[in-house]
C-alpha positions in Angstrom: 14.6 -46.7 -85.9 12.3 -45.4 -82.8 9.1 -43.8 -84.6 8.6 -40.4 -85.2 11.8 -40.3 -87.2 12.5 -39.9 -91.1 15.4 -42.0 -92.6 19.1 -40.9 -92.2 20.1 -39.2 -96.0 21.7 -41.2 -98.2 24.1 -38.4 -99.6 25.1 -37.4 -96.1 25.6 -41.2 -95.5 28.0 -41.8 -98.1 30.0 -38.3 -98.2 30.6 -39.7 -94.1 32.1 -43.0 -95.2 34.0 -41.4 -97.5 36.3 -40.0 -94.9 36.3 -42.2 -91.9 36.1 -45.9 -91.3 33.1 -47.8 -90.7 32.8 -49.8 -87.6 33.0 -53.7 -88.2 35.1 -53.7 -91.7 36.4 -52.3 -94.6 35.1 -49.7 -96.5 31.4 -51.2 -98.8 30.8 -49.6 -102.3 27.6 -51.1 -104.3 28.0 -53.0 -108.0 26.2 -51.0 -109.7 28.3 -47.8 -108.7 26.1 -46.9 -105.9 27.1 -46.9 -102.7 25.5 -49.7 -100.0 24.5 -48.9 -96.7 24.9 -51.6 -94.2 22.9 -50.7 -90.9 24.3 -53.0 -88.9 28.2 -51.3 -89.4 26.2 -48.0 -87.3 25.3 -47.9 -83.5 21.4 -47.4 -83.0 20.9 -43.6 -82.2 18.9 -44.0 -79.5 19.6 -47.1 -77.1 17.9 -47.9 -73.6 19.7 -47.1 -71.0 21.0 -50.0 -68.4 19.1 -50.8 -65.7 19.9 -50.0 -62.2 18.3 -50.7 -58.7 15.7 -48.5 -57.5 16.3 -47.0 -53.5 13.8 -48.9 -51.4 10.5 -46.9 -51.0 9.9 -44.5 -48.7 7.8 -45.3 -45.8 4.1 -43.6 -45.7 3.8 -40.3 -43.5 2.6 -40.9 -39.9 -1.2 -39.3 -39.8 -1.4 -35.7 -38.0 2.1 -35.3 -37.7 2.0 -31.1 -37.8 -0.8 -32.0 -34.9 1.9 -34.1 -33.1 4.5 -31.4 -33.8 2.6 -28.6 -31.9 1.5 -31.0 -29.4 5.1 -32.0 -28.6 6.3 -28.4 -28.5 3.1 -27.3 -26.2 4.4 -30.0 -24.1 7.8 -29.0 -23.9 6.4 -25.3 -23.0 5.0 -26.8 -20.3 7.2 -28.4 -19.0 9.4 -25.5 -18.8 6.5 -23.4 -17.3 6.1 -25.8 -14.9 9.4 -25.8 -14.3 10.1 -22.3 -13.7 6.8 -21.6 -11.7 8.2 -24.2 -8.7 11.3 -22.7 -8.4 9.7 -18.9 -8.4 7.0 -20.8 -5.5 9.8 -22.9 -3.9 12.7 -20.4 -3.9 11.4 -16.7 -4.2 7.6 -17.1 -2.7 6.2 -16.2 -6.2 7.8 -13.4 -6.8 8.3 -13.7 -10.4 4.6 -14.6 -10.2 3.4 -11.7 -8.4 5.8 -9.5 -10.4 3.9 -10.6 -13.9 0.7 -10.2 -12.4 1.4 -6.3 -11.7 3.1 -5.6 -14.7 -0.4 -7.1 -16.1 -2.7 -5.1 -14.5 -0.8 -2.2 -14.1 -0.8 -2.2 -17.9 -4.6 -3.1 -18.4 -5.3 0.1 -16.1 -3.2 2.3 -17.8 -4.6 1.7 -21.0 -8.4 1.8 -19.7 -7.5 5.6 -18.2 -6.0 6.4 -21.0 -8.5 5.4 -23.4 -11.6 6.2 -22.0 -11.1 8.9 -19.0 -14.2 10.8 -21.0 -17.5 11.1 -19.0 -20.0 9.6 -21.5 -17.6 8.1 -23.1 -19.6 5.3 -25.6 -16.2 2.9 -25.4 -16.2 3.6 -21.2 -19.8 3.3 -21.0 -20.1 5.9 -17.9 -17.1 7.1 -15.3 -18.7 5.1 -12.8 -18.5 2.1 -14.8 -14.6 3.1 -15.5 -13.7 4.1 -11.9 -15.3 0.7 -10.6 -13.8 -1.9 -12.8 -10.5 -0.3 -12.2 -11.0 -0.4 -8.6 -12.0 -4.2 -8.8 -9.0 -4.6 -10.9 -6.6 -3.1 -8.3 -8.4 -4.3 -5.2 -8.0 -7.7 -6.6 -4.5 -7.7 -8.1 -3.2 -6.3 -4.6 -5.4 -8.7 -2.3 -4.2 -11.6 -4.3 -0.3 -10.7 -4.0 -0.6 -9.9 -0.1 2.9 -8.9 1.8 3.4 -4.9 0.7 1.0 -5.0 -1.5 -1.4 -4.6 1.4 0.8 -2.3 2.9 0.4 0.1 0.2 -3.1 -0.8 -0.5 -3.9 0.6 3.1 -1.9 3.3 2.4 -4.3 4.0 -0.7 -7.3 3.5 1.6 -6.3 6.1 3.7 -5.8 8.4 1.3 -9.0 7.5 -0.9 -10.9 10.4 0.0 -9.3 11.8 -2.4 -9.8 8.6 -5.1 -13.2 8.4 -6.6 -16.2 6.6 -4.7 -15.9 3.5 -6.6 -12.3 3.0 -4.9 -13.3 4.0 -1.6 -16.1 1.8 -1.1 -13.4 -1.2 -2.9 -10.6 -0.5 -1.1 -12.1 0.1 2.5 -12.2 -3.2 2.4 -8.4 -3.4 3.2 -8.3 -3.5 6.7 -9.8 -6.3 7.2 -7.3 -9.2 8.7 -5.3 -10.5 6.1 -4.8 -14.7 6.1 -2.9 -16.3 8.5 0.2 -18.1 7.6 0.2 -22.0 9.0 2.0 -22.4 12.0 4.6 -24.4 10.4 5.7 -21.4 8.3 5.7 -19.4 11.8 7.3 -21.8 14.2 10.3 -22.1 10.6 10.6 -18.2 11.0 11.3 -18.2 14.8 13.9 -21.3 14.7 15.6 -19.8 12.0 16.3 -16.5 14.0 17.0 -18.1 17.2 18.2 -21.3 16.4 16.1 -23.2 18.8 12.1 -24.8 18.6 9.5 -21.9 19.4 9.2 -24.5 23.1 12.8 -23.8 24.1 12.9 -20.1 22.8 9.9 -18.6 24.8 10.0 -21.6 27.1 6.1 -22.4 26.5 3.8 -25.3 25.5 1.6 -25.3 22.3 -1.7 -26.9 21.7 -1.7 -30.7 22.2 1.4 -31.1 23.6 2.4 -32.1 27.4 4.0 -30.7 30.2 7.7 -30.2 28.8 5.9 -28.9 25.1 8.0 -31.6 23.5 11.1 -30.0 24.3 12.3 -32.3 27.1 12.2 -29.9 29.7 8.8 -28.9 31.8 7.1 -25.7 30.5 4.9 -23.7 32.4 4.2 -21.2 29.6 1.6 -21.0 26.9 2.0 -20.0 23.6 -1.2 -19.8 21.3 -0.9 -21.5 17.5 -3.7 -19.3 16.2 -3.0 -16.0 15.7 -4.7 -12.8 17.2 -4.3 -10.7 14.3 -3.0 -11.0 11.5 -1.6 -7.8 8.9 0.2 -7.6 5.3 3.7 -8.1 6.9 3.4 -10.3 10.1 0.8 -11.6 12.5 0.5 -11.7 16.4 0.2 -14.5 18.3 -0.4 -14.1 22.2 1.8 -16.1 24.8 2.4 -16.1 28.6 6.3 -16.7 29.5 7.1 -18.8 32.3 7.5 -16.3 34.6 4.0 -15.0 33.9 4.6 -12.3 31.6 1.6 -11.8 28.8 3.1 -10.8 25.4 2.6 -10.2 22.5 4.8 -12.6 19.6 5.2 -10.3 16.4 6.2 -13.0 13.6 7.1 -11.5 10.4 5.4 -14.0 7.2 8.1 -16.0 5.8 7.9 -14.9 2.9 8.2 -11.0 2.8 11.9 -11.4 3.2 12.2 -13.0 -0.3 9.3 -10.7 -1.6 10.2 -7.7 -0.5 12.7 -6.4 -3.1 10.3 -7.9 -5.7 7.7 -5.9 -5.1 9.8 -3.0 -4.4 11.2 -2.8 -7.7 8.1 -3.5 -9.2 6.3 -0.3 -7.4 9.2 1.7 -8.8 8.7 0.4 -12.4 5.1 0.9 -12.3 5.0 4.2 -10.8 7.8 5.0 -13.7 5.1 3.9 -16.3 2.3 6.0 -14.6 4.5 9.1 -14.4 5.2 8.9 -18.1 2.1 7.9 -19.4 -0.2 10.1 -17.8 3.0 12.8 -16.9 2.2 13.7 -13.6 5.8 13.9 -11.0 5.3 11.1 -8.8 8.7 9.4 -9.7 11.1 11.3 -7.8 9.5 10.1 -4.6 9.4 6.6 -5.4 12.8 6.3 -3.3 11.9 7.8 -0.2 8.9 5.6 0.2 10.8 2.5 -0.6 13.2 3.6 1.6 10.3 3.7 4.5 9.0 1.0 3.4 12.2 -1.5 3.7 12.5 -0.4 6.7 9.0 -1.5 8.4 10.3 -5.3 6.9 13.0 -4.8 9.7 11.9 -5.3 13.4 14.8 -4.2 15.2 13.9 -0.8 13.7 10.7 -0.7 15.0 12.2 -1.9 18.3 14.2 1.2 18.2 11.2 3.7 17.3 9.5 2.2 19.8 11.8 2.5 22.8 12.8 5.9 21.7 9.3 6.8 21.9 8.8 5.5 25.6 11.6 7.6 26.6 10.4 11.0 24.8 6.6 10.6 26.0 8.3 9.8 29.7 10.1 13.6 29.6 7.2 15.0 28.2 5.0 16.2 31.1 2.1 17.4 29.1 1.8 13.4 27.8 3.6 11.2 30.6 0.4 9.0 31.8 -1.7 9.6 29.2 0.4 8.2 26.3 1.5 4.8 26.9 4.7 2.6 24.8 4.2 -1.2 25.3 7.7 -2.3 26.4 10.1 -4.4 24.0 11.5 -7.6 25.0 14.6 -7.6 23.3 16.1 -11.1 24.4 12.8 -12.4 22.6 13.4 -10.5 20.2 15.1 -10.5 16.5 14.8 -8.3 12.7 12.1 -10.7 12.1 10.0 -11.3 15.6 9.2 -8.4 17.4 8.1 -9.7 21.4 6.3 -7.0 23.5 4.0 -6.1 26.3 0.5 -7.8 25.6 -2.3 -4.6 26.0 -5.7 -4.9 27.1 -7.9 -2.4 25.8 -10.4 -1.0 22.9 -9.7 -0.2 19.7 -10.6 3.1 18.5 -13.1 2.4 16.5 -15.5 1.1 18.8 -17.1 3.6 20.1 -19.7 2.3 22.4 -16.7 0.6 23.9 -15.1 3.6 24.5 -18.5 6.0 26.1 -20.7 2.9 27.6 -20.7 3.1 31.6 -17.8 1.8 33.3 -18.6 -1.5 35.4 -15.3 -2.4 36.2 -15.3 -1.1 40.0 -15.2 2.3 41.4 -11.2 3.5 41.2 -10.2 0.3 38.7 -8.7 0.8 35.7 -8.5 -1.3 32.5 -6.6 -4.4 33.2 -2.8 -3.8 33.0 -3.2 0.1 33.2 -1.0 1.8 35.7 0.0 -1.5 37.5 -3.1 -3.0 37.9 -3.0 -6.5 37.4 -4.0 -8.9 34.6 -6.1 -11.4 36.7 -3.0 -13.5 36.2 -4.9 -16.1 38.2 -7.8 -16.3 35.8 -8.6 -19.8 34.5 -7.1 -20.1 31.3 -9.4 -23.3 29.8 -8.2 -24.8 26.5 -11.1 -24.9 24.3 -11.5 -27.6 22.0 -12.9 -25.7 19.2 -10.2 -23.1 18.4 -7.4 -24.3 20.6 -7.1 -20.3 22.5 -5.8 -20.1 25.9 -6.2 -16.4 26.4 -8.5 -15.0 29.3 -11.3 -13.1 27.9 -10.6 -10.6 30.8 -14.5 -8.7 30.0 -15.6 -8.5 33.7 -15.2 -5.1 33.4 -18.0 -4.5 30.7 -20.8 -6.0 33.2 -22.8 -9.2 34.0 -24.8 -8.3 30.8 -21.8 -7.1 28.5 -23.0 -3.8 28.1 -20.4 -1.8 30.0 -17.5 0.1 28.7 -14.5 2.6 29.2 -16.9 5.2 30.8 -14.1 7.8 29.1 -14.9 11.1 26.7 -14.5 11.0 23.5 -13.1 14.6 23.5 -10.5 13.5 26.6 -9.1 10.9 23.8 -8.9 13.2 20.5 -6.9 15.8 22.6 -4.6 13.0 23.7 -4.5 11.8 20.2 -3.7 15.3 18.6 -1.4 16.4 21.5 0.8 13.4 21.0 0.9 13.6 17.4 1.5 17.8 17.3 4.4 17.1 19.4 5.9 14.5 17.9 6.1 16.7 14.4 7.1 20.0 16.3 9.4 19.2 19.5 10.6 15.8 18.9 10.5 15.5 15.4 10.3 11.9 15.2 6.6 10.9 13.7 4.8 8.1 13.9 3.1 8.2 10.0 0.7 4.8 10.7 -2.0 6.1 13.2 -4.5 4.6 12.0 -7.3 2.4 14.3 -6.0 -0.4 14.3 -2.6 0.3 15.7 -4.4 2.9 18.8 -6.0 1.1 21.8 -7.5 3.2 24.9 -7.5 1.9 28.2 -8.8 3.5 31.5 -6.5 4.8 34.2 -7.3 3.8 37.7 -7.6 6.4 40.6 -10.4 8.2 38.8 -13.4 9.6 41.1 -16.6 7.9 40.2 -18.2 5.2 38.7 -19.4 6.6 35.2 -16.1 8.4 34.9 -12.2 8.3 33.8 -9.1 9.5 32.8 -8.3 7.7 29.4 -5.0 6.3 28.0 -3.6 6.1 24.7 -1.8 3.3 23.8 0.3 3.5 20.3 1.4 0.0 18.6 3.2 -0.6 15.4 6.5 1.8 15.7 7.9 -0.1 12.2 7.0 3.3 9.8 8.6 6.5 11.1 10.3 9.7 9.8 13.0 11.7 11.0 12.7 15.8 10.8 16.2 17.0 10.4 15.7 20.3 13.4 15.7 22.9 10.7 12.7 21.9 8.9 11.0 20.7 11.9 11.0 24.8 12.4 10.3 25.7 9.3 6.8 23.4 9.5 6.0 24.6 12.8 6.6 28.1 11.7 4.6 27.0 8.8 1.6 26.3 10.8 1.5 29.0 12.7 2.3 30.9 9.6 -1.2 29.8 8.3 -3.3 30.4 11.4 -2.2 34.2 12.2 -2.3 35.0 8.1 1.2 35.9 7.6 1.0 35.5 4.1 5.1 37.1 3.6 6.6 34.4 5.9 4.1 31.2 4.1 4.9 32.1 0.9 8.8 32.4 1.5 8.8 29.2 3.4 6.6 27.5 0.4 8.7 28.7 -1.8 11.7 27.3 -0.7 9.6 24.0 -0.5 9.5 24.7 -4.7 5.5 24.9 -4.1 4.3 27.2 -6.7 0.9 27.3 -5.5 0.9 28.6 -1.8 -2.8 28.9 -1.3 -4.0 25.5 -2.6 -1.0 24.1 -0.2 -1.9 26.0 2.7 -5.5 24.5 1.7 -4.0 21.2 1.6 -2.5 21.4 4.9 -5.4 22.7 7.1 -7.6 20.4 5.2 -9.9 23.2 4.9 -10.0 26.3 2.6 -7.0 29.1 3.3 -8.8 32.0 3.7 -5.7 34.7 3.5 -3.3 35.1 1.0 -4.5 35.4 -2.8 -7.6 33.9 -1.4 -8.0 31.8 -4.9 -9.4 29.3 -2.7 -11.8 30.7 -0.7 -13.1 32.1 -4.1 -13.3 28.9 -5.8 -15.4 27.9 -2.6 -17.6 31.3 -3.2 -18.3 30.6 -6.8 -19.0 26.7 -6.6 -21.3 27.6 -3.6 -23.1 30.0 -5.6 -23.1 27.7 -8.3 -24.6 25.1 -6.5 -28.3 26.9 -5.3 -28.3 28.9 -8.5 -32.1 27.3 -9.8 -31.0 27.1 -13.5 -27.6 26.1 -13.0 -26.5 22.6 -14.7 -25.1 20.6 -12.0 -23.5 18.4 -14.8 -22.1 21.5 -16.6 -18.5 20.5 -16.2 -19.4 16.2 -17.4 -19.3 17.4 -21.0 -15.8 18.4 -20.9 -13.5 16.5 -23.4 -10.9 13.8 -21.1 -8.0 16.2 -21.8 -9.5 18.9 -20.0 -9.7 17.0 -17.2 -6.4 15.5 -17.2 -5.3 18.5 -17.9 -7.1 19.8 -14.7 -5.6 17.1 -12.6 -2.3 17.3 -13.6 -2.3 21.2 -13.4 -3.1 20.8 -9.4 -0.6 18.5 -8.9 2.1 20.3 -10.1 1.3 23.3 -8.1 1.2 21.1 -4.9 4.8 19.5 -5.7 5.8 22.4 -7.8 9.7 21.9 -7.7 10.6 18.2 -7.3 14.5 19.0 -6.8 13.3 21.4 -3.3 9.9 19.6 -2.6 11.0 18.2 1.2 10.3 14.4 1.1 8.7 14.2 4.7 5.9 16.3 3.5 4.6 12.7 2.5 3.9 11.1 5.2 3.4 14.6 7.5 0.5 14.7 5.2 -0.5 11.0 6.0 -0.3 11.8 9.3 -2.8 15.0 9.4 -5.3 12.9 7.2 -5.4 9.9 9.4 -6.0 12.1 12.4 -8.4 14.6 10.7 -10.4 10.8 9.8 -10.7 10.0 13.3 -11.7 13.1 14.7 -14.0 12.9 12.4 -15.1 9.8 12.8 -16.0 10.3 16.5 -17.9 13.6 15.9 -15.3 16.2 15.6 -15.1 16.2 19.7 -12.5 18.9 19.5 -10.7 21.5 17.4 -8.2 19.7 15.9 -6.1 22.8 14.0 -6.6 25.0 17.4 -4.3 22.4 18.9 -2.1 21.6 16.2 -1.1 25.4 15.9 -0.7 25.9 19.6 2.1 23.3 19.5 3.4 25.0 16.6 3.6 28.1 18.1 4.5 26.8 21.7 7.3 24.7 20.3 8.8 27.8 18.3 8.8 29.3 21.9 10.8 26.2 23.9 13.2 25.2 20.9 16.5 25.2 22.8 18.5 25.1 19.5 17.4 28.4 18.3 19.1 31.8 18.9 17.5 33.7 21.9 16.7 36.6 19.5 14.8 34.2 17.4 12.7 32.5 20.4 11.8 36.2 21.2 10.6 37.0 18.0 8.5 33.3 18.0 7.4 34.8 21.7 5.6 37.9 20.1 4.3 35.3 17.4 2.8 33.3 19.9 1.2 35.9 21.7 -0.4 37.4 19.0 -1.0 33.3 17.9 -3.1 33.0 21.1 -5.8 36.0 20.0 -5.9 34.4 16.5 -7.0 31.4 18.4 -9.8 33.0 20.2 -11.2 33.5 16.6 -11.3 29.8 16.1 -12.5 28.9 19.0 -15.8 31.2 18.3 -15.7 29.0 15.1 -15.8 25.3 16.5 -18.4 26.4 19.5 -20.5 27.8 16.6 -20.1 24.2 14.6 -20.8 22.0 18.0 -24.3 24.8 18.8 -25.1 24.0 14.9 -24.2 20.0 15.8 -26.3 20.0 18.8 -29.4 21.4 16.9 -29.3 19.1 14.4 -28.2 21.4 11.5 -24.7 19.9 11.1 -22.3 16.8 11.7 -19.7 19.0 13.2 -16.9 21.2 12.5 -14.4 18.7 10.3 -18.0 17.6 8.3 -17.9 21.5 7.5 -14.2 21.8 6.9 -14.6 18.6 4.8 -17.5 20.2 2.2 -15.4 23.1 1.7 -12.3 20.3 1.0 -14.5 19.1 -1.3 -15.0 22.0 -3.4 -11.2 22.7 -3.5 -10.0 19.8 -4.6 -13.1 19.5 -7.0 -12.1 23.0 -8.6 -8.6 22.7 -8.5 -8.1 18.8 -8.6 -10.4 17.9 -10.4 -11.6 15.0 -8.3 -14.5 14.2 -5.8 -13.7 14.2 -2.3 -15.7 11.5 0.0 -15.0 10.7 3.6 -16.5 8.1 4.0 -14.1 5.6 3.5 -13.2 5.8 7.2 -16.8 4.7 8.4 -17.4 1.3 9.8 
């Protein structure tokens, strides 16, 4: 028996056979009356059970397999990065990409406001530190995605006096020329609208190629590879047509047309975030600016603005001859290349250009000006190093390159304001971009003397505009002159129809200067920060220690009062307000040579006058208005000759320096931000 257990029980052995059979025979009794027990006649109780095969062993684990695992699955992730990143490069120009990378930042910026918008903050470190890491991150989030993301990161720049320093100084920076596309990508742009090579199209040669411009025909035209500028939507490239016209090739950058509703929707998604986050009512104009902004993709608009500019500045007496449209080709033309006049002439921005002596010839003008020739016959010698075939065309500035326009600064601001004034009050139809960079001057020939002339104003880039429907174009000019003559009734009926709840900041806003009628809560603010400032004992960082609430609070507060109702607020207020900026920047910008708001209000008030659509009882009415407009005038005047005596003496910048410190103090009391100008210097 297996060990570890006692002998089966006699008794219960024999009581068992008793009633059943043994295995293997009859029933055994013992001789002597006992019963036997023969083992053998039971089964064992325990028995080993039969054997069967074993399953082959297993073979050993491979070493690192979890490593392997994760390894293969990285791979496979990227894979299908790599995967999806060419067809986002190959078929939408990175515009998943580009998409990510806002959503990104957007997000990073958000937060960082959000968190640490507290002066002394110990988490932000300073404000300074705040504003300028933000600004890096946005300067280089928008640089890096290029198309409309320069576009509205020059729109930003223009309107940074209003940001803090750190983001002026960052994003002046974006005017500079953005990169070139190859030529490949531009020559792919122009066949692909016309069908043809760039050789047969414009009927030019390029760089390195013979006679016929490998087109199999002979080409007497030029066409350059490198282009002369180059912007966030397109770049120009300067050609001379067979018949020896000089123009200008707009080509849009291949890729905007697959970007474009990208980005778009992106703006709109990150302005939603903003407007939630930090509850300010930007969203409800996110349309109309996309809307503006689709539209500058599309040249055949800005052919249209631009032609219908040419023929409102012709019937304009007041600006025929001193406002010049370059003409549109239009058989060169297409929604995505844009072939006009080529200009000679200054930009704006270069001021020495603009006052240095003329040395062009006593009665010459700027070349192409009023018929004067372009020195067609000039040599046009290919250089080896860049490949241009342009004529410098500088013989005008002197044997030593010192000479310039010979024109006044003042004669070009007036032409500047006069243009724009009437564009907002007679024509309604308003150029919103006039920034440098799309305003050349040239000089007219026919002027007496050699040191002297008649400038002209020549106005590119017709691709953003806005459309005054006639009744509000009265309402603004009535508006305006509203403000200058202190009819405090008629601006606050007409602001609050705008759903502006704060007349007096807006009017303040709109003059760029403090309103000094109605409630005259801004020219107190002025008072009391002016007081504050040369009060000996006051803290000058009284208002740092204020918890970040506060000053969202602050910001959010001014805001509202300028949108006020976003259901009435009119949309073209936007860019009407881009507009007076950019103008007020250059004026200033060339030392305040005239009174900008004395000219702006007299076409205000003169257009009011001339409106033919208006009843003849209401032009009489505007009559008086304008009369008593012209005395009101007489007061302003008093105030810019007392700014240009102060300029002259050395005690002040002139008169839009003055208007600007007193801009500052608004917006820093009712704002809550710092105001800086100098974003348009240099």
């Amino acid at each position: 028996m297996p060990q570890g257990f006692g002998a089966p029980c006699v008794r219960c052995l024999t009581r068992r056979s008793s009633h059943q059979r043994l295995p293997g025979g009859p029933r055994a009794l013992s001789l002597s009356g006992r019963r036997s027990l023969r083992s053998e006649q039971f089964p064992p109780a325990f028995e080993r059970p039969a054997a069967h095969p074993l399953p082959p062993p297993r073979p050993a684990p491979p070493r690192f397999a979890r490593l392997r695992r994760y390894a293969r699955r990285i791979g496979y992730a990227g894979l299908a990065a790599g995967a999806l990143y060419t067809i986002d490069r190959t078929f939408y120009a990175s515009s998943v990409a580009r998409t990510a990378r806002t959503f990104g930042v957007g997000l990073v910026v958000a937060a960082d406001y959000k968190l640490n918008f507290e002066p002394r903050h110990a988490r932000a470190g300073s404000m300074e530190a705040l504003h300028a890491r933000n600004a890096a991150r946005l300067f280089d989030l928008l640089r890096a995605n290029g198309g409309l993301y320069l576009k509205i990161g020059q729109a930003i720049a223009m309107q940074s006096a209003v940001l803090p320093p750190e983001f002026q100084r960052m994003f002046g920076r974006m005017f500079d020329d953005a990169p070139q596309n190859a030529w490949r990508e531009v020559a792919r742009v122009i066949e692909e609208d016309f069908g043809r090579p760039v050789q047969q199209v414009f009927g030019v040669r390029l760089d390195g190629e013979g006679e016929d411009g490998g087109a199999g025909a002979r080409c007497t035209g030029v066409m350059e590879r490198r282009a002369r500028a180059s912007a966030s939507v397109a770049q120009v490239h300067w050609a001379r047509l067979p018949d020896g016209r000089e123009v200008a090739v707009k080509v849009q950058k291949r890729e905007i047309a697959r970007q474009v509703g990208w980005d778009l929707w992106a703006f709109k998604v990150v302005t939603y975030v903003y407007s939630t986050v930090f509850d300010l009512p930007f969203y409800s104009l996110v349309p109309y600016i996309t809307e503006r902004l689709m539209l500058e993709t599309d040249f055949v608009n800005e052919a249209d603005n631009g032609e219908q500019m040419a023929r409102l500045v012709a019937a304009e007496p007041r600006l025929a001859g001193r406002v010049y449209i370059p003409r549109v080709y239009r058989e060169l033309s297409s929604r995505r290349v844009l072939t006009a006049e080529w200009i000679e002439g200054v930009r704006l921005w270069d001021k020495e250009g603009l006052t240095a002596p003329w040395r062009g010839g006593r009665g010459r003008g700027s070349p192409g000006c009023d018929h004067e020739p372009l020195d067609l016959d000039a040599a046009t010698k290919l250089s080896a190093s860049d490949g241009w075939r342009k004529p410098a065309r500088l013989g005008w500035r002197g044997p030593a390159g010192d000479g310039g326009l010979g024109v006044s600064l003042k004669a070009v601001m007036t032409i500047m304001v006069d243009l724009f004034s009437s564009q907002m009050f007679v024509w309604g139809l308003v150029h919103c971009d006039p920034h440098p960079g799309n305003i050349l001057i040239r000089r007219r020939p026919g002027a007496s003397g050699a040191a002297s002339g008649a400038p002209q104003l020549v106005l590119l880039d017709h691709g953003l505009y806005i459309q005054l429907p006639p009744a509000f174009r009265h309402q603004y000019a009535l508006f305006w002159t509203s403000l200058l003559t202190f009819d405090n009734r008629t601006l606050a009926r007409i602001v609050a129809g705008w759903g502006v709840t704060n007349a007096d900041l807006f009017a303040s806003a709109t003059l760029l200067r403090p309103y000094a009628g109605g409630n005259r809560s801004t020219a107190r603010h002025v008072t009391r920060h002016a007081r504050a400032l040369t009060t000996p004992h006051q803290d000058a960082d009284a208002d740092d220690g204020r918890p970040a609430d506060d000053l969202q609070q602050d910001v959010r507060r001014g805001v509202r009062d300028l949108l006020g109702d976003e259901r009435l607020w009119p949309r073209e207020l936007i860019f009407l307000g881009r507009n007076l900026r950019i103008v007020q920047g250059n004026n200033q910008f060339l030392g305040s040579p005239v009174n900008r708001i004395k000219i702006t209000g007299r076409w205000a008030s003169r257009a009011l006058v001339e409106a033919r659509d208006l009843p003849l009882s209401q032009r009489l009415r505007n009559l008086g208005r304008h009369l008593l407009f012209r005395l009101v005038l007489f007061g302003s005047d008093l105030v810019f000759y007392a700014s240009k005596i102060r300029q002259a003496c050395g005690w002040g910048a002139g008169m839009e320096d003055d208007l600007e410190r007193q801009l500052r103090l608004v917006a820093k009391e009712s704002l809550g931000v710092e105001l800086n100008h100098a974003v348009f210097e240099g």
